[in-house]
C-alpha positions in Angstrom: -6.3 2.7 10.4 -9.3 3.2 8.1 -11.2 4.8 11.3 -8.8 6.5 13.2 -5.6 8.1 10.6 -3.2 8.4 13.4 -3.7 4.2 14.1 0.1 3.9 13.3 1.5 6.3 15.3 -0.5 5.5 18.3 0.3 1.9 18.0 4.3 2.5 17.1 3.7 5.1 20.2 2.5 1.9 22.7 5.1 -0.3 21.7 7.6 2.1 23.3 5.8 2.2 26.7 7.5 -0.8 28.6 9.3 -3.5 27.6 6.4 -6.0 28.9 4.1 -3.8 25.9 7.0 -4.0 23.7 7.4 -7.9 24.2 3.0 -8.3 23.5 3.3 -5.8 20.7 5.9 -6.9 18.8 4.5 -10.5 19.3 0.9 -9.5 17.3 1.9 -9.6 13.8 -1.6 -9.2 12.9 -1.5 -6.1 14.8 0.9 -4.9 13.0 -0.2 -6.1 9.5 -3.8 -3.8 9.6 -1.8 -0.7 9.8 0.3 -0.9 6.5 -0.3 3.2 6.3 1.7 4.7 3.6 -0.1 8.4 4.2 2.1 7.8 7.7 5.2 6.2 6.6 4.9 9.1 3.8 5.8 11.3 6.7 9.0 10.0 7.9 10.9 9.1 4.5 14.7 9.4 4.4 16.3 8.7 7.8 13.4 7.9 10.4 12.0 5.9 7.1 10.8 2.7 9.6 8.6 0.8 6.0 11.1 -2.3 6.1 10.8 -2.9 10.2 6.8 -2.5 9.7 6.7 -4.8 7.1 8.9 -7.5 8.9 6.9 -7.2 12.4 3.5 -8.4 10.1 5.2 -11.6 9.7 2.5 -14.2 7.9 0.0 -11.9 8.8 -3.1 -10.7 6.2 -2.5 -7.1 5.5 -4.7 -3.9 5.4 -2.7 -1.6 2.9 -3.5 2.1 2.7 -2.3 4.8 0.3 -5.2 7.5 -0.5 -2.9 10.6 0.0 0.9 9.6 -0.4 0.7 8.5 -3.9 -1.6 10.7 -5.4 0.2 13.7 -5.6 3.2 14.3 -8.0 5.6 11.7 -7.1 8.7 13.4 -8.6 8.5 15.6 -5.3 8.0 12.6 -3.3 10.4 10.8 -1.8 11.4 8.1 -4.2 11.9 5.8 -1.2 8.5 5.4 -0.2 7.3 4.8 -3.8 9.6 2.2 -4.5 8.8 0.3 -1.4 5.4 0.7 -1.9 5.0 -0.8 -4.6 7.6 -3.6 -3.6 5.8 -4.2 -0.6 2.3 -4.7 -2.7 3.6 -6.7 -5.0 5.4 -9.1 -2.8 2.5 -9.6 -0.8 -0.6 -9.5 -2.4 -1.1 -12.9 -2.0 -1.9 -12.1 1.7 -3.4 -8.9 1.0 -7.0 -8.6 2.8 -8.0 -4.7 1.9 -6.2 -2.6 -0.6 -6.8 1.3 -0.6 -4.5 3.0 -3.2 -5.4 6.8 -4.5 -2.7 7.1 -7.8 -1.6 10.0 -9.4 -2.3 9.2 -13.4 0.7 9.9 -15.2 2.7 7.7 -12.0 0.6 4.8 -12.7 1.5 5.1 -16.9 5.0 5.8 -15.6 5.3 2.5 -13.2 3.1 0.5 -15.3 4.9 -2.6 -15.5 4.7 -2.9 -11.1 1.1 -1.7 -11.1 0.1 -4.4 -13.9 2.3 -7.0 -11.9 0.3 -6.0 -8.4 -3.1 -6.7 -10.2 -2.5 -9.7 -12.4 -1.0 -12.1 -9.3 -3.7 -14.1 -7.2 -4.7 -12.6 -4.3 -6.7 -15.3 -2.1 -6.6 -13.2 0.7 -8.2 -10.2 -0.8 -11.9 -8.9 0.7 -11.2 -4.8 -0.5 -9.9 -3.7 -3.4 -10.3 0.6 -4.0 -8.2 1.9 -6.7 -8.8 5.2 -8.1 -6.5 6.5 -10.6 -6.5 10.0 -11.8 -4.8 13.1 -12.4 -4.4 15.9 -9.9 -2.3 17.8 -12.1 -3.7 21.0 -13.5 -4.8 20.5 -17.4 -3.9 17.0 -17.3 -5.9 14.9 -19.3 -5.7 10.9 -19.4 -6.6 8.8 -22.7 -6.1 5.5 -23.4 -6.8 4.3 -27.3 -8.5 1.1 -26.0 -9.7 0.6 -22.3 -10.1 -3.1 -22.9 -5.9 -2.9 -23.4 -5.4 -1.6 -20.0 -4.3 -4.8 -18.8 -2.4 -7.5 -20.0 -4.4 -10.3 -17.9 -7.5 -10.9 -16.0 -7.3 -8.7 -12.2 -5.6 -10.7 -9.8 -5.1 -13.7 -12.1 -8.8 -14.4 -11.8 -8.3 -16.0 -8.3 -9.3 -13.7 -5.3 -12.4 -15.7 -4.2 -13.1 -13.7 -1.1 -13.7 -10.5 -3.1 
């Protein structure tokens, strides 16, 4: 998904060629756990929302998590839906997390502080890429923090992500 944006679709796309694909596809968790793509599930919120059923066909799997797009425009137009499992899905699984591309709108990540402080404070073992770039996007927005070293209220990823 990192080379080729439309990975997802094309993947979801196969799986619906025969049943025989079906059966292979649905049988490759990893397959499905490199193409956690929330620029594409940002697409299809609301009733073809399909986040849950990708999640469950990565099984045990490592995952490759992307969001450089979806969540770093102004969320309040967003569909709630996609943020919330978003950032359920990160922090349930970042222990199995391999690469980790988020793009976050600023004043989001002050608003959902709590989950983003939760997602990088828990071990992740798995973890190989971490890319987070917080800023603003809205016009005349500036950030500040008092202190930088009170960003966060423990060491990134517990201190524990030995493959990084």
């Amino acid at each position: 998904m990192f080379a080729d944006d439309d990975a997802l679709i094309t993947t979801r796309t196969a799986s619906q060629v025969c049943q025989n694909w079906r059966s292979l596809m649905l049988a490759t968790p990893l397959l499905w756990g490199r193409l956690l793509d929330f620029d594409i599930l940002a697409r299809s919120t609301g009733e073809g929302y399909w986040g849950d059923e990708l999640v469950r066909r990565t099984g045990s799997s490592v995952l490759w998590i992307k969001a450089r797009n979806s969540l770093a425009k102004e969320w309040p137009t967003r569909n709630r839906q996609l943020v919330a499992h978003f950032l359920k899905t990160v922090e349930d699984n970042v222990h199995r997390t391999q690469i980790l591309v988020v793009d976050v709108d600023g004043t989001e990540w002050s608003i959902h502080y709590d989950s983003w402080n939760n997602v990088i404070s828990f071990p992740a073992p798995q973890l190989e890429s971490f890319d987070l770039t917080v800023a603003s996007t809205r016009v005349g927005m500036i950030q500040r923090t008092s202190d930088p070293g009170e960003r966060f209220r423990s060491p990134l990823f517990a201190d524990e992500a030995p493959r990084l």
